[in-house]
C-alpha positions in Angstrom: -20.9 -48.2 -72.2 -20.9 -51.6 -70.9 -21.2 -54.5 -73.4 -21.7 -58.3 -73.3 -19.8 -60.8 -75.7 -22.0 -61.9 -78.6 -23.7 -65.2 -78.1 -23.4 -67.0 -81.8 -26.1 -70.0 -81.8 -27.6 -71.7 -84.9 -30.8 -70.4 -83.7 -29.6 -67.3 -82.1 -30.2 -65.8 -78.6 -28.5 -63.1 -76.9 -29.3 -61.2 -73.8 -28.6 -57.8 -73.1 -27.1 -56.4 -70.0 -25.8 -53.2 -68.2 -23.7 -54.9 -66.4 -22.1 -58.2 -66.9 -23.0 -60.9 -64.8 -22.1 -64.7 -64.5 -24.7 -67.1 -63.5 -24.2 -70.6 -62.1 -26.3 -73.2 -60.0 -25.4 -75.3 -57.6 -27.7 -77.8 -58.8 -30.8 -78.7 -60.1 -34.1 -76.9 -58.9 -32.3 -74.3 -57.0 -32.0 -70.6 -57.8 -29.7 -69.0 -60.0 -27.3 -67.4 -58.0 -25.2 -63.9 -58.7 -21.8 -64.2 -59.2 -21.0 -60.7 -58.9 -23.2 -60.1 -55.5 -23.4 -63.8 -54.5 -27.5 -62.6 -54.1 -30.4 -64.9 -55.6 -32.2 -61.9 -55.7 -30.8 -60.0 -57.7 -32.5 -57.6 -59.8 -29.8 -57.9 -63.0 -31.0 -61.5 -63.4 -33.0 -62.9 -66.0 -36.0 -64.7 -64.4 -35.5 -68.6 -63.3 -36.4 -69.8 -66.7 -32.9 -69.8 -68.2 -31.3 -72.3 -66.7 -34.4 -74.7 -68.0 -34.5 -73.1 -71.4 -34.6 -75.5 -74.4 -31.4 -76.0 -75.0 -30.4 -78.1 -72.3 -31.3 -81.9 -72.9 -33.2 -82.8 -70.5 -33.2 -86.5 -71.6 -29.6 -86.6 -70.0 -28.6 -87.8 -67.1 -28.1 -84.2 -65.2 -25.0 -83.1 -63.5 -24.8 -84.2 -59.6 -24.8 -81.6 -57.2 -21.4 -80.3 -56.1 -20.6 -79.3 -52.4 -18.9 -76.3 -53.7 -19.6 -73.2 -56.4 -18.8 -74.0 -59.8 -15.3 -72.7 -61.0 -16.4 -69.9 -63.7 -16.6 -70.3 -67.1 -14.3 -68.0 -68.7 -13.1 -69.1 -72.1 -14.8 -67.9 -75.3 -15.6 -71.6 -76.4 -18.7 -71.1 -74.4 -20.4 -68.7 -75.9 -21.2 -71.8 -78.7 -21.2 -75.0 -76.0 -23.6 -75.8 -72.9 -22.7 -78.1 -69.7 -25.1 -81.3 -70.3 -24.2 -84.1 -68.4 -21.8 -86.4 -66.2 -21.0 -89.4 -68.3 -20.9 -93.3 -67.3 -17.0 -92.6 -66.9 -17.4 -89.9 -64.4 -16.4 -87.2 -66.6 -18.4 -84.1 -67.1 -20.2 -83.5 -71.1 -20.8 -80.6 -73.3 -22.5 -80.0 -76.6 -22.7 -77.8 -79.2 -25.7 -75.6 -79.4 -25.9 -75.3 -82.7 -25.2 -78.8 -84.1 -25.5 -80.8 -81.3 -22.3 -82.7 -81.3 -21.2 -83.8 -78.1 -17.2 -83.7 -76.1 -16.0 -84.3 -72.9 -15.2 -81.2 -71.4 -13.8 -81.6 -68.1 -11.8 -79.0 -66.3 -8.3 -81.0 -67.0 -9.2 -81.7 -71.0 -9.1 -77.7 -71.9 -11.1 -76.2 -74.2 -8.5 -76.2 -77.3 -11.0 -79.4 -78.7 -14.2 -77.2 -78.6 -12.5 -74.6 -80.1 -11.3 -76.5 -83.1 -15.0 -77.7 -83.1 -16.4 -74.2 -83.8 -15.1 -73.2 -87.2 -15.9 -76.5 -88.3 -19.3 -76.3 -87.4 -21.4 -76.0 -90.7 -24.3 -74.4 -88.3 -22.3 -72.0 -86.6 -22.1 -68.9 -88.1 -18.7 -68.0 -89.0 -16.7 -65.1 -87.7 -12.9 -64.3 -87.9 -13.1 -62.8 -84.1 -15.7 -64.1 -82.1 -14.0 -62.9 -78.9 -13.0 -59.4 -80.6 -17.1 -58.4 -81.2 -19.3 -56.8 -79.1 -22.9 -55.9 -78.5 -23.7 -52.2 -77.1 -26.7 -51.3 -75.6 -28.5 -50.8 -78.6 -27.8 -53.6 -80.1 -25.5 -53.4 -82.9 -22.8 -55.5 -83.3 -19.4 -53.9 -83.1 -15.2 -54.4 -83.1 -13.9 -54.5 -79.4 -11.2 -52.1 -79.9 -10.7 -49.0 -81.8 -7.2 -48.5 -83.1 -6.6 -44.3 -83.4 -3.1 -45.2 -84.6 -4.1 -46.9 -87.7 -7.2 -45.1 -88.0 -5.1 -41.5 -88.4 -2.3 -43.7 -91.0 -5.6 -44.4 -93.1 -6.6 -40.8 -93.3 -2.9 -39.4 -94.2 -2.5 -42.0 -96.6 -6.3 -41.3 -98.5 -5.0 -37.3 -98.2 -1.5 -38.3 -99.8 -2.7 -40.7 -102.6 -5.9 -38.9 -103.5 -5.0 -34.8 -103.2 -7.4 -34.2 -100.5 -7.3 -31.0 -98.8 -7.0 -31.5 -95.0 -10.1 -29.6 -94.3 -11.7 -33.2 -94.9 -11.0 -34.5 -91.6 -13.5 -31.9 -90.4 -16.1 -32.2 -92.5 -19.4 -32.9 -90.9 -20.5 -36.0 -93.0 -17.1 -37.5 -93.0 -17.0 -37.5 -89.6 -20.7 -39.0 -89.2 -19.4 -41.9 -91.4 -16.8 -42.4 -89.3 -19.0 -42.8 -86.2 -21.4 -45.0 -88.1 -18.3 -47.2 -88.9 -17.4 -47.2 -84.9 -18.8 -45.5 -82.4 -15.5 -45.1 -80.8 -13.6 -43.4 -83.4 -11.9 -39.9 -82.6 -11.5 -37.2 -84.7 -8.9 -35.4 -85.5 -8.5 -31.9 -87.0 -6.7 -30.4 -89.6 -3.4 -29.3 -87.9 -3.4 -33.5 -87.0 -3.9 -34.4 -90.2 -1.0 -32.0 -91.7 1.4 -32.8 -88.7 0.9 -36.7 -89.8 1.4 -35.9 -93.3 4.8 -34.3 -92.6 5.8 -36.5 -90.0 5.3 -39.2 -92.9 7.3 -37.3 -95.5 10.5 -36.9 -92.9 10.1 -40.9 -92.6 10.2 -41.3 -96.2 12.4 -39.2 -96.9 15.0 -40.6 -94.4 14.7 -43.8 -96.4 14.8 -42.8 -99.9 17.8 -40.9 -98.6 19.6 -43.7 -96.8 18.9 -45.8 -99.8 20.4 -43.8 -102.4 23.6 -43.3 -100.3 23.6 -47.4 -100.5 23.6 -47.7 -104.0 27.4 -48.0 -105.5 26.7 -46.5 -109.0 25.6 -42.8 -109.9 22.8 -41.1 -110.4 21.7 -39.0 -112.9 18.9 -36.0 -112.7 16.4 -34.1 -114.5 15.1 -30.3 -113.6 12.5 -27.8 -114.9 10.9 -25.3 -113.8 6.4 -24.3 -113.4 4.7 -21.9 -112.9 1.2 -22.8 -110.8 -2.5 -21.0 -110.8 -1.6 -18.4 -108.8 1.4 -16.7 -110.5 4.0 -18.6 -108.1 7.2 -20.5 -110.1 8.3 -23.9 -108.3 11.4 -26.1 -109.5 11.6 -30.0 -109.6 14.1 -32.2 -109.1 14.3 -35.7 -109.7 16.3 -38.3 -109.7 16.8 -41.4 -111.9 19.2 -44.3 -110.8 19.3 -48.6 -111.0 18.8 -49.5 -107.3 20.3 -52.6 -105.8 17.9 -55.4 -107.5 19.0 -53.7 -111.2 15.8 -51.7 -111.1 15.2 -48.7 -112.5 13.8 -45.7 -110.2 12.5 -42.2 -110.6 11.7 -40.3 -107.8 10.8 -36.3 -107.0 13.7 -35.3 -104.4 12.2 -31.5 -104.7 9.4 -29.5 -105.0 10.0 -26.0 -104.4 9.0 -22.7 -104.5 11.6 -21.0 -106.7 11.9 -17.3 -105.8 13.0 -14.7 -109.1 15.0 -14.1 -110.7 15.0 -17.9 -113.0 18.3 -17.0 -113.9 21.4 -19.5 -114.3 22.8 -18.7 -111.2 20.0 -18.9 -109.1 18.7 -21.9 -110.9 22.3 -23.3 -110.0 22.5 -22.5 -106.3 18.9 -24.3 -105.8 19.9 -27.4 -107.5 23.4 -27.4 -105.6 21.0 -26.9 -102.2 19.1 -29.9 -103.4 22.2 -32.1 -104.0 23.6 -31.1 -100.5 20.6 -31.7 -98.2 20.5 -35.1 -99.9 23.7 -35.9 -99.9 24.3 -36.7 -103.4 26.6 -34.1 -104.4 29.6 -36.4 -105.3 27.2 -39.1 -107.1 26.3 -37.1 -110.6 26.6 -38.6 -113.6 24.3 -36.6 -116.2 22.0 -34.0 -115.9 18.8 -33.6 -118.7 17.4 -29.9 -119.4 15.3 -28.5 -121.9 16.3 -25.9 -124.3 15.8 -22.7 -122.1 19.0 -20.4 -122.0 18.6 -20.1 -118.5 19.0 -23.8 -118.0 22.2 -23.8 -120.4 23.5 -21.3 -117.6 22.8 -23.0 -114.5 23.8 -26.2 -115.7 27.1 -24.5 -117.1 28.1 -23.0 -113.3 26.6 -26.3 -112.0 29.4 -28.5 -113.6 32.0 -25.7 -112.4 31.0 -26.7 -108.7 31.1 -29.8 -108.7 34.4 -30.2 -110.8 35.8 -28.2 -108.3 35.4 -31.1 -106.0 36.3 -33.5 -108.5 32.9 -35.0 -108.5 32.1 -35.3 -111.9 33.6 -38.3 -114.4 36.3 -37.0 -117.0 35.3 -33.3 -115.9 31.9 -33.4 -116.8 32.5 -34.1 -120.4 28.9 -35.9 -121.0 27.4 -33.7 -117.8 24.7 -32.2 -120.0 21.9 -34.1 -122.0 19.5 -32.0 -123.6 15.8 -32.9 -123.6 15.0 -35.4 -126.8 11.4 -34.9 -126.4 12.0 -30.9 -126.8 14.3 -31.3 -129.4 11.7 -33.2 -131.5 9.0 -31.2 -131.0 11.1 -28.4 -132.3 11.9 -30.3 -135.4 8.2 -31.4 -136.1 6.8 -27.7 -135.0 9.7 -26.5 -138.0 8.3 -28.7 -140.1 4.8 -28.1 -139.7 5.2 -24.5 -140.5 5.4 -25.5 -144.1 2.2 -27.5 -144.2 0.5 -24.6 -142.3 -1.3 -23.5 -145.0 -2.7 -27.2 -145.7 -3.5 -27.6 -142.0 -5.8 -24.4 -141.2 -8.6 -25.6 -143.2 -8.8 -29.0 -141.3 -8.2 -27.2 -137.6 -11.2 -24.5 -138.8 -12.9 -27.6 -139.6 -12.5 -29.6 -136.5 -13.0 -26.0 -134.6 -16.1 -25.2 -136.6 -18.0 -29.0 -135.7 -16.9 -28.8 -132.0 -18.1 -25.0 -131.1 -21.7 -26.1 -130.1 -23.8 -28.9 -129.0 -26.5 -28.3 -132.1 -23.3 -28.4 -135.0 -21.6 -32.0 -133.1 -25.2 -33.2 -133.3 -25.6 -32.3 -137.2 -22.5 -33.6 -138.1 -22.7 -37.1 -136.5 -26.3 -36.8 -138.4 -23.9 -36.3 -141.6 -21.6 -39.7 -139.9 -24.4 -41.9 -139.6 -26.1 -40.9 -143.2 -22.6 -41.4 -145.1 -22.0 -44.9 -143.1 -19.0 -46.8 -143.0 -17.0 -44.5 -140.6 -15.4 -45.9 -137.5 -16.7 -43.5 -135.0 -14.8 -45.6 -131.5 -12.0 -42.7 -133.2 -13.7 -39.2 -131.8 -13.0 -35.9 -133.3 -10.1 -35.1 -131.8 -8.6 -31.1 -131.3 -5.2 -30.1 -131.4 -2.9 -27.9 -129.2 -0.9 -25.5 -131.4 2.6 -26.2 -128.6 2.1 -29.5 -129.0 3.0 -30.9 -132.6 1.5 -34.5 -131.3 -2.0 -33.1 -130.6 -1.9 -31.8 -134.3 -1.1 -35.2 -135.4 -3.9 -36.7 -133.7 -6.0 -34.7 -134.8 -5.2 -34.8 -138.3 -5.7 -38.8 -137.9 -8.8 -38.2 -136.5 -10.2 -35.7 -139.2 -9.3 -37.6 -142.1 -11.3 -40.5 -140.7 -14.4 -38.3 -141.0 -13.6 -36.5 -144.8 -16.9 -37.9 -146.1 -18.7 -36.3 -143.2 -17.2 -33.5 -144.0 -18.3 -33.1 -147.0 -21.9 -34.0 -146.6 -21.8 -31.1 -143.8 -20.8 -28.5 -146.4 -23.4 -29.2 -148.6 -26.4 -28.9 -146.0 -24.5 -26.3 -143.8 -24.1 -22.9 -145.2 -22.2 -22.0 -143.0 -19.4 -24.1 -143.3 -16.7 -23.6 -145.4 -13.6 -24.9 -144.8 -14.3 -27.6 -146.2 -11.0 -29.4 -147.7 -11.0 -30.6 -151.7 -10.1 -33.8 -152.4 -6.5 -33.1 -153.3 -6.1 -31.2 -149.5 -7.3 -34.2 -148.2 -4.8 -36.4 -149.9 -1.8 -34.4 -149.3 -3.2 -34.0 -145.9 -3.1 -38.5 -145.7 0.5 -38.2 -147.2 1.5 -36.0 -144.7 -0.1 -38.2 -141.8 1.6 -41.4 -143.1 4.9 -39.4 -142.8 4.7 -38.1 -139.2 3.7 -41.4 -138.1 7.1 -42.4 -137.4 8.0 -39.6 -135.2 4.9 -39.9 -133.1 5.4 -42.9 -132.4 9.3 -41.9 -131.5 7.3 -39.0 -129.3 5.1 -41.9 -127.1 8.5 -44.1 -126.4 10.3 -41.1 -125.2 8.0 -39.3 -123.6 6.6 -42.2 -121.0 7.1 -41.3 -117.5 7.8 -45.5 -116.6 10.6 -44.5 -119.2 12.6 -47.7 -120.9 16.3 -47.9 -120.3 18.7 -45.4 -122.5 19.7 -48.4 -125.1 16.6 -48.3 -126.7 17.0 -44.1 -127.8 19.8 -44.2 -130.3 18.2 -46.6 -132.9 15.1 -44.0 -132.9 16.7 -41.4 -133.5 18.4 -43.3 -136.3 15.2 -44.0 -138.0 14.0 -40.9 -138.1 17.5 -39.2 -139.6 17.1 -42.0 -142.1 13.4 -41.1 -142.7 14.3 -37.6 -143.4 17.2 -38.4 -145.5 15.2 -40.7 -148.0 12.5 -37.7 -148.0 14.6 -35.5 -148.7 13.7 -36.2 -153.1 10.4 -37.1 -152.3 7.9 -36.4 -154.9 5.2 -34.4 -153.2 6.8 -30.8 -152.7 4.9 -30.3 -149.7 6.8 -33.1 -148.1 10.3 -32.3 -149.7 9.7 -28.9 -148.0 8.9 -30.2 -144.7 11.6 -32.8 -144.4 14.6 -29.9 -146.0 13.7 -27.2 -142.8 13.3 -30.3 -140.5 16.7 -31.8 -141.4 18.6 -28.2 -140.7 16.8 -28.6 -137.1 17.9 -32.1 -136.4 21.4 -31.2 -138.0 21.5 -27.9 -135.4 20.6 -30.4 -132.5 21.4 -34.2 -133.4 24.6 -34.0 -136.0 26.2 -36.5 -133.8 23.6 -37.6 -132.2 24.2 -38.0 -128.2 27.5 -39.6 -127.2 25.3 -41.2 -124.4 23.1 -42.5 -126.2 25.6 -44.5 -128.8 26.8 -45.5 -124.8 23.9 -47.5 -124.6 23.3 -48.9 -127.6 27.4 -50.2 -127.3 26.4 -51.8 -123.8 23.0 -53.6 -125.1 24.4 -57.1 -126.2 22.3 -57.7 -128.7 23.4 -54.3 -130.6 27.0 -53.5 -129.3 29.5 -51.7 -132.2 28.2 -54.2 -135.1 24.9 -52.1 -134.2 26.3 -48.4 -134.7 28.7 -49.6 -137.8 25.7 -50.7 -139.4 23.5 -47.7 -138.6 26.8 -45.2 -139.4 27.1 -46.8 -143.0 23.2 -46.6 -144.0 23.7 -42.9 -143.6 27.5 -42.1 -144.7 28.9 -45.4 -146.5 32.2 -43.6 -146.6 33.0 -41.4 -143.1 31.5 -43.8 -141.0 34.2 -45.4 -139.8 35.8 -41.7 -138.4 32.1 -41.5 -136.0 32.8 -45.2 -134.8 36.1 -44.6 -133.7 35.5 -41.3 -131.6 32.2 -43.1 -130.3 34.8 -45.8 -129.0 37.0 -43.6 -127.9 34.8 -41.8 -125.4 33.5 -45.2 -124.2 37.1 -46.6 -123.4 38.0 -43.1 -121.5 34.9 -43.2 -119.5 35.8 -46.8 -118.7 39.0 -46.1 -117.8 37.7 -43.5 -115.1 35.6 -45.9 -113.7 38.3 -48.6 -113.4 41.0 -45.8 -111.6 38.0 -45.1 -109.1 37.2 -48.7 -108.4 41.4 -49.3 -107.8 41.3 -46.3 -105.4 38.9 -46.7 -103.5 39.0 -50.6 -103.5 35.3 -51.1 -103.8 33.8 -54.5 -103.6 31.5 -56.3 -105.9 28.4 -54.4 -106.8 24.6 -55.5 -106.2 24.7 -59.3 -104.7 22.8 -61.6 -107.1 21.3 -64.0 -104.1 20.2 -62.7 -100.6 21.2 -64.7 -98.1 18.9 -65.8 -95.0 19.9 -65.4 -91.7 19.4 -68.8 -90.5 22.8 -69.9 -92.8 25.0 -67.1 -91.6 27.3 -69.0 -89.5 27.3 -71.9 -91.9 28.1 -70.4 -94.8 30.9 -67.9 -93.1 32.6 -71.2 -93.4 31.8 -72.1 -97.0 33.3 -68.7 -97.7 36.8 -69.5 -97.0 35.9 -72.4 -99.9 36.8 -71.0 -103.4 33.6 -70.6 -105.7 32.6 -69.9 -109.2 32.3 -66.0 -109.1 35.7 -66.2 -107.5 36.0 -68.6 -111.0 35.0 -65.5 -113.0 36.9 -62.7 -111.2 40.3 -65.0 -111.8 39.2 -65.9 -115.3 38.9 -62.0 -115.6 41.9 -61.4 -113.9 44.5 -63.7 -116.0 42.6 -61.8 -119.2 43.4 -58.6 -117.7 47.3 -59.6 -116.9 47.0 -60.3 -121.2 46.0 -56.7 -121.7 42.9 -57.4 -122.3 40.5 -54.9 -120.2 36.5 -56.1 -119.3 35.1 -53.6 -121.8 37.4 -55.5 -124.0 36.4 -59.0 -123.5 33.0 -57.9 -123.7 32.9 -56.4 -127.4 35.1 -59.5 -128.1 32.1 -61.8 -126.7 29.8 -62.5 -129.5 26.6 -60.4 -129.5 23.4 -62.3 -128.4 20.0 -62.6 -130.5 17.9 -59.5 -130.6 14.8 -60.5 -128.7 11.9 -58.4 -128.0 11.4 -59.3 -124.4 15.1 -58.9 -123.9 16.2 -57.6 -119.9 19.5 -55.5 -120.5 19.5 -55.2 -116.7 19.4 -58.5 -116.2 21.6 -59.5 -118.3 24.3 -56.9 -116.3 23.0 -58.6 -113.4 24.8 -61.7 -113.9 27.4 -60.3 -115.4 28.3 -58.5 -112.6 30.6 -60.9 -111.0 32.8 -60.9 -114.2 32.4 -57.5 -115.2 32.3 -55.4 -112.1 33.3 -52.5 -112.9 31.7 -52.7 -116.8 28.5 -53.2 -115.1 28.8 -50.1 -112.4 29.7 -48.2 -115.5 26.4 -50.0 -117.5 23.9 -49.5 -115.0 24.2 -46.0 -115.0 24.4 -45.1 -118.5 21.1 -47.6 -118.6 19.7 -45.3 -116.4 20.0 -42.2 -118.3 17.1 -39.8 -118.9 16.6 -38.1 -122.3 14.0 -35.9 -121.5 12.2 -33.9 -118.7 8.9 -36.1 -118.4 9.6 -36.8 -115.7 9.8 -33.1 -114.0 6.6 -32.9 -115.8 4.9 -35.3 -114.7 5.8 -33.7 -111.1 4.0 -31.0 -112.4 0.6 -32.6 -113.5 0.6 -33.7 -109.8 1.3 -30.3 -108.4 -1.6 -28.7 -110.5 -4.2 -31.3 -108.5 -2.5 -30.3 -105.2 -2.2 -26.6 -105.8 -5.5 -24.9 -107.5 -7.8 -21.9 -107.1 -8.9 -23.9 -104.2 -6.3 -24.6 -102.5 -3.6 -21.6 -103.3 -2.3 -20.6 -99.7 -0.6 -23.9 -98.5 2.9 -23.2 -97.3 5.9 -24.2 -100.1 6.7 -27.2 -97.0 3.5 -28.5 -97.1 3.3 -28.6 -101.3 6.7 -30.3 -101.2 5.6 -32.6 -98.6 2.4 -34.0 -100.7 3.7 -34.0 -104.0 7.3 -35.7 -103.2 5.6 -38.5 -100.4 2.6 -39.9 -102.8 5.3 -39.7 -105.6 7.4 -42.0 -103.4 4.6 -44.1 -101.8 2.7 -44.5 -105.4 5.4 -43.3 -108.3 4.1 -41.0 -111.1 0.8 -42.5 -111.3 -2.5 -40.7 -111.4 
């Protein structure tokens, strides 16, 4: 298909050619004359009245006839300007068509001026690629070039981010759009479209791989195991570590197709797989479960492994974390069991109003007659797994009680109805699970916070149980006595870890867990402080006999340096500078006795603030610190709970469903694993 360049002219005018041809004349009154065939005749000209058309000035002086053709006009510029005239200085004029501005355009000025001219030109309509449109021969206006490169990195990237099956790359209409959008465009099929998808995944996974062998600190992991629409069980793996800026990261290394039998050891040779094909094998610092048996087997032979290779820190003491989020919802669900008798009416309730279409439209007829209910709060049902669900629900039902009871005295049918003192006991028992739902929301985030942040929680809601323990509502004393023997079971010295991360948050430290100790044991306190300190001065110590061995330089630089200053500043760095300040400072301490962990808790601790960045604060600290804040910035980095495997799972049930249930265990890994790293855990 042959196509002329657009013509762009205030008052617009554009011929249309099969074939491209460049007219000149040789002077006035003569014929236009073929560049192409050198022939006046011929038949691919326009008829003689172009070269008098209206937008030459014929008030100028006209050009003087030369003795030899006219050198062609090539350059885009003229697409916009027209020859005029030979000026009183002998030099040859141009002007604007649309505008009418005039320059001097001889052949030894250039054109650079006339092209500075045209996006200037108020009258010219404005394109970013005059030169990079065309016209075909119907007329439509059209890029030069179609790119098939970026074109097929546009449709793996739509497949990735938005779950689309591959089978869209074929479909009829999606195709005609992409003709309609240029007529040039290629499809592809479906074996394309997978081939780029995995092509993508090996890229991405060569640099997620290559960057966490960079990173100097450990990483720590989280595992669970699904089971999809169609019967088949899949493990995750994922990983969560402080990359080289101090930021934390979470990212799917695995999504797999996990053969029975789930038992320990099987669980335990897949995960040890995983480790190996990434390379992180000697990099382990915790691993989070939930409560399954099965996962207290695997991650039991797991830690034999990798001790074998002396790969875990002080023989994988703290190797273990078990899943906070679990753990709660245990403790709730315990508690609930109590109050199940108080609950059924309201779930009947909520149950009976959201059955059919005709009872949600009688009981908002009840709302709007009662008045004065906030109805941006819907009626909200519960999952009986889920504790959380049942306290939303609750919330939500005890905002509509008067409409409750204005439905059970027109509706026969209904009656569940709560009394007055059910719906009381019902508020009491709201206002006292408030605090752990809002415990179950921090902790159960995918963008999870940093690990210093758990321990006071956790603290809160001990205490909360502990003060309920006499409360005056029986229901309540019930709940919080079978509740307290859960958390006791699970959380009678709270995690290690996470008393870790409270120590390394400067604005808490050990003032933080003294305090906390003696609200809830004013006299054996001190005993829990001391083994807490313990533990944190011999997981120091392994880090400091790791750093001497292996004689590991400073970790994360603060500033990036640009390559323009290299050889300058190899210079300045046989100068003496302040880090080199700090590590002496630290040093002279050190030949005192004093460790870094020690001249940290000796440091006084800084104002809580509730914008406060631990990690940055480690950050610049690491200069002084170094091997305090390698030790830091991967307790920080510690997960508490599975979420995050979870979350791998929501994805996975968009990617695999009773539409698309035959894709090979590759190809599921592939999506799930590259939109996780392209886009994180978002939806």
């Amino acid at each position: 298909m042959m196509a002329t360049r657009v013509s762009f002219m205030g008052f617009g005018y554009a011929w249309l050619l099969r074939k491209a041809c460049i007219m000149t004349t040789s002077s006035v009154g003569k014929e236009p004359t073929c560049i192409s065939c050198d022939d006046e005749d011929c038949e691919m000209l326009p008829n003689a009245s172009f070269v008098n058309n209206s937008n030459v000035d014929k008030s100028y002086e006209t050009i003087e006839p030369q003795t030899k053709r006219a050198k062609t006009l090539t350059s885009d510029v003229w697409n916009c300007f027209v020859k005029t005239r030979v000026g009183k200085d002998g030099k040859e004029k141009c002007k604007c068509k649309a505008c009418g501005k005039e320059y001097t355009c001889a052949s030894k000025s250039g054109t650079s001026h006339l092209a500075r001219h045209i996006p200037k030109c108020h009258m010219v309509p404005q394109f970013h690629n005059i030169g990079g449109m065309l016209i075909d021969y119907e007329g439509k206006l059209r890029k030069r070039k179609f790119d098939s490169k970026i074109n097929r990195e546009i449709l793996y990237e739509l497949i990735i981010a938005h779950d689309l099956p591959f089978s869209i790359v074929e479909w009829r209409v999606f195709r005609k759009y992409q003709k309609f959008l240029n007529e040039d465009c290629t499809s592809i099929s479906r074996k394309t479209a997978k081939c780029d998808v995995m092509k993508k995944y090996e890229i991405e996974k060569g640099k997620l791989k290559q960057q966490l062998g960079q990173i100097p600190g450990r990483v720590c992991l989280t595992s669970d195991c699904w089971t999809a629409c169609t019967n088949i069980g899949y493990i995750s793996l994922t990983v969560h570590y402080v990359d080289k800026d101090w930021k934390l990261k979470s990212k799917i290394l695995s999504f797999t197709h996990m053969q029975p039998p789930h038992t320990g050891h099987d669980l335990a040779l897949k995960v040890l797989g995983f480790l190996k094909d990434w390379g992180i094998e000697k990099k382990i610092f915790f691993i989070t479960l939930d409560n399954a048996s099965s996962n207290d087997n695997m991650q039991n032979m797991l830690k034999e492994h990798l001790c074998l290779s002396n790969s875990l820190l002080l023989n994988g003491e703290f190797f273990h974390i078990r899943c906070s989020a679990h753990i709660l919802n245990l403790i709730v669900q315990d508690g609930l069991k109590v109050a199940s008798d108080a609950l059924l009416k309201i779930r009947q309730s909520v149950h009976y109003v959201r059955a059919s279409e005709s009872r949600k439209k009688q009981f908002f007829q009840c709302v709007e007659q009662v008045g004065g209910i906030d109805t941006s709060i819907g009626l909200r049902s519960d999952c009986v797994t889920r504790w959380n669900c049942t306290y939303t629900m609750l919330e939500s039902a005890i905002n509509y009680r008067r409409a409750f009871h204005s439905l059970s005295l027109i509706d026969k049918n209904y009656k569940w109805c709560p009394s007055n003192d059910e719906w009381f006991r019902s508020i009491s028992m709201c206002e006292f699970l408030k605090p752990f739902y809002i415990m179950t929301n921090l902790i159960s985030g995918s963008s999870y916070p940093s690990s210093n942040l758990y321990f006071g929680e956790i603290w809160r809601i001990e205490l909360l149980l502990t003060s309920n323990l006499e409360n005056e509502d029986l229901l309540i004393q019930s709940m919080c006595s079978r509740m307290k023997e859960k958390f006791d079971k699970y959380w009678s010295e709270y995690s290690v870890v996470l008393a870790f991360g409270a120590i390394l948050d400067p604005t808490k430290k050990l003032d933080f867990l003294k305090y906390t100790y003696s609200k809830l044991d004013s006299h054996g306190y001190e005993e829990k402080l001391e083994r807490v300190k313990k533990a944190l001065y011999a997981l120091f110590e392994e880090y400091r006999n790791k750093s001497a061995s292996t004689n590991l330089t400073p970790i994360f630089s603060n500033v990036s340096q640009p390559p323009i200053v290299v050889r300058r500043e190899r210079e300045m760095e046989k100068l003496p500078t302040y880090d080199d300040f700090e590590k002496f400072d630290c040093q002279e301490t050190n030949n005192y006795g004093k460790s870094q962990l020690d001249l940290y808790l000796e440091e006084p601790r800084i104002s809580f603030s509730g914008n406060f960045d631990v990690l940055g604060y480690w950050k610049d600290k690491s200069n002084r610190f170094n091997d305090l804040a390698r030790m830091t910035c991967d307790v920080l980095s510690t997960p508490i709970t599975t979420v995050a495997s979870e979350s791998a799972f929501s994805i996975g049930s968009r990617v695999l469903n009773k539409y698309r249930s035959s894709m090979l265990d590759e190809t599921v890994q592939a999506l799930i694993c590259t939109r996780n790293w392209l886009l994180g855990f978002v939806d």
